[in-house]
N, C-alpha and C positions, 0 to 999 in steps of 0.2 A: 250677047254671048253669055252664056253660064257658065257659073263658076265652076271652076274643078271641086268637087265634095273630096274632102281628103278623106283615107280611109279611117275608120275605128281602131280604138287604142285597145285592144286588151292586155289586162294585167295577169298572169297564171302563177300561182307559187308551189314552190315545190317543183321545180317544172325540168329537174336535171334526168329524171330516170322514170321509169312506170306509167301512171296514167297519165301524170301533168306531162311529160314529155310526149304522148300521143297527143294530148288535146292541145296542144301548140304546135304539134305539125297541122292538125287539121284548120285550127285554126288560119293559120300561114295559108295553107291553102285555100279558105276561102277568102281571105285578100284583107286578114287583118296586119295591121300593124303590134312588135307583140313584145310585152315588157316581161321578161321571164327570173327570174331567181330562186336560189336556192343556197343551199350551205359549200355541196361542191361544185368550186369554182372551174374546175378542169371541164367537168361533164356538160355545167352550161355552155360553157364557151365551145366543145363538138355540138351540142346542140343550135346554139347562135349559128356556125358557119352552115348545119341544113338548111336553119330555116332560110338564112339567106339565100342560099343556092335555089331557095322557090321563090325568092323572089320580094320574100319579106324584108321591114324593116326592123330591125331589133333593137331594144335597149337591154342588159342584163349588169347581176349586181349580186356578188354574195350578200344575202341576205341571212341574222342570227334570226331566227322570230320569236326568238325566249327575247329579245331586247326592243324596245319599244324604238331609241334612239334609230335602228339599224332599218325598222320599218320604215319610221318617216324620212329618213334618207334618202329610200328609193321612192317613194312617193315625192318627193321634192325634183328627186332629176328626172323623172317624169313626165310630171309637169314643166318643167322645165326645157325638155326639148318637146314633149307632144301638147301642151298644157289641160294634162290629166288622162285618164283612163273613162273607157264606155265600156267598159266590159272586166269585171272583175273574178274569177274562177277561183275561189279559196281550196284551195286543192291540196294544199301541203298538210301532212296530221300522219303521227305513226299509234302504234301499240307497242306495250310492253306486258308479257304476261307476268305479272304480279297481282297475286292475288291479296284480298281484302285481309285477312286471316294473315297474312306471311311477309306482303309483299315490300320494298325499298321505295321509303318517301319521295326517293329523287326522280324516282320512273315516273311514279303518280304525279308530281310536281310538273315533269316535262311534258307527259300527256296532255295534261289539263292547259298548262302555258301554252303549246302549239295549237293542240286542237281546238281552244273554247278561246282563249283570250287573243291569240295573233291574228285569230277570225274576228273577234269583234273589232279590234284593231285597224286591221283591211276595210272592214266594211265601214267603218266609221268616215276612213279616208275619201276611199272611194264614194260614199256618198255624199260628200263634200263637193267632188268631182264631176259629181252627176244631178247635182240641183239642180240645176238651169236647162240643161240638155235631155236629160235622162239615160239611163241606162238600162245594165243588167248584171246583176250579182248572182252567182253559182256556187253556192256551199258543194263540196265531196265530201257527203257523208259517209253513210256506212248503212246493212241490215242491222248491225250491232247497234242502230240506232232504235232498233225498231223490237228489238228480241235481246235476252241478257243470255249469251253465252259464260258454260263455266268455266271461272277464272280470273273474268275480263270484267269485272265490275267497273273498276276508274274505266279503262278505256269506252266500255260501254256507255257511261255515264257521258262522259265528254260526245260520245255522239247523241245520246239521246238531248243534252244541251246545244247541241248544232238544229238539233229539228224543234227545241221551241226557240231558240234563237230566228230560226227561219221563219215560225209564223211570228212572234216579236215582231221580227222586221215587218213584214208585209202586214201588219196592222198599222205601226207605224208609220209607213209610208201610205198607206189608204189615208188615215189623219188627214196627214197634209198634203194629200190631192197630187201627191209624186209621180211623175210620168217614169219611176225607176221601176223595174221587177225584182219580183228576187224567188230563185230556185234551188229546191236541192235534189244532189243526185245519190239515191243508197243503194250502190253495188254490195252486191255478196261475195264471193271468192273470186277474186282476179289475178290474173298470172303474175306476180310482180313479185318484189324485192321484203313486201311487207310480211312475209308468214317466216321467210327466216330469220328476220328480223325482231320476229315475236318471240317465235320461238327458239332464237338465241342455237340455232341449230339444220344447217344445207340438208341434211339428210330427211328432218321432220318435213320443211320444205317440199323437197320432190316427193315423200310419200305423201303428202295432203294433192300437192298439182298431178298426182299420178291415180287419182280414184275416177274420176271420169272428168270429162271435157269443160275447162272453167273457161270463163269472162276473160277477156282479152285486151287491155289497156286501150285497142281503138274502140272498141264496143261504149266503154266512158265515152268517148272523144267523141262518139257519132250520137251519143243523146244530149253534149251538148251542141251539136251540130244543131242535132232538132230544137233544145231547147230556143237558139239564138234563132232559128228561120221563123219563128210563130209571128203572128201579126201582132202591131200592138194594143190589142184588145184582148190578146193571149195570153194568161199567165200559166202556165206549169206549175205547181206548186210545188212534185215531189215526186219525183221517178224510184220505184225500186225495181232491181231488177238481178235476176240470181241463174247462177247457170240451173239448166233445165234438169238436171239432179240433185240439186242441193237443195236437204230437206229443212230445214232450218233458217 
């Protein structure tokens, strides 16, 4: 008789609101098991009781990710009840528009701390995780990684370092003959929580989501759907992709 294969662990951060919160229901739905955290604890915990109700199994965990100590904590209970993650989605990263010229060290500071260094962080873990096994690691980047909008220098910077971060890695693990992947995803405008958050303003918000028809937090969720079904002879290196009016 054969063994029961238990399912895959993935890990999503950021995972209480926007696109991590899509990519963890989709995820759920295709029958992983799913380590989720974020800062607010209320919103994970509505989130945890979805996923459950599909049927998933959940571990969650306020996570700081400006704190090193806070990361490996959940990487320890983890391991601990699944021993470790096959699927890691570094999804958490905000903006703050502060410009080069003007802007508050503590913004740029946070940018840099969430987006560049709580990623290397993760990935570091998780590829701990996934020596022996292999896996798959998912950077959410950004277009911002790819083009410098004005204003957004640090933040574009922290993305443009997520995408050589990304080939970093996959040289890296070519080296030494890694059965892990590793992808990244660079959405352009998506409906979420992120543009008033930039711009410090609900009103700039709905006039930016009110110029024509933007990306939609599952549209993320369903390319990493695709990224995770590829064979594994398959690497994706790097999805951008932008609503079909945005020129930029």
């Amino acid at each position: 008789m054969n063994e029961k294969v238990s399912p895959k662990v993935a890990l999503v951060t950021g995972a209480s609101s926007g696109i991590g919160k899509a990519i963890a229901l989709r995820l759920a739905t295709d029958g992983y098991r799913l380590a989720i955290c974020a800062r607010r604890q209320d919103k994970l915990q509505q989130l945890a009781e979805k996923l459950e109700g599909l049927g998933a199994e959940v571990v969650t965990q306020g996570v700081d990710l400006r704190q090193e100590a806070s990361i490996l904590s959940f990487f320890d209970k983890i391991r601990q009840t699944w021993g470790g993650v096959d699927v890691l989605v570094n999804n958490a990263g905000l903006g703050h528009k502060e410009p080069l010229m003007s802007g508050e060290t503590e913004a740029w500071r946070e940018m840099l701390e969430v987006n560049v260094l709580a990623l290397c962080i993760c990935t570091r873990e998780a590829v701990q995780d996934m020596e022996d096994k292999g896996g798959h690691i998912i950077h959410i980047s950004s277009m911002s990684g790819h083009r410098v909008p004005l204003g957004s220098g640090v933040y574009a910077a922290s993305k443009y370092a997520v995408r050589a971060l990304t080939e970093a890695l996959r040289q890296e693990l070519r080296q030494a003959n890694s059965r892990i992947k590793i992808s990244a995803i660079s959405p352009g405008f998506v409906e979420t929580e992120f543009a008033e958050k930039y711009n410090q303003s609900e009103e700039k918000a709905k006039e930016l989501y009110s110029r024509f028809p933007m990306l939609q937090p599952e549209d993320i969720a369903n390319a990493v759907g695709y990224l995770l079904s590829q064979p594994d002879y398959v690497q994706v290196h790097d999805i951008l992709l932008r609503p079909t009016q945005q020129m930029s």
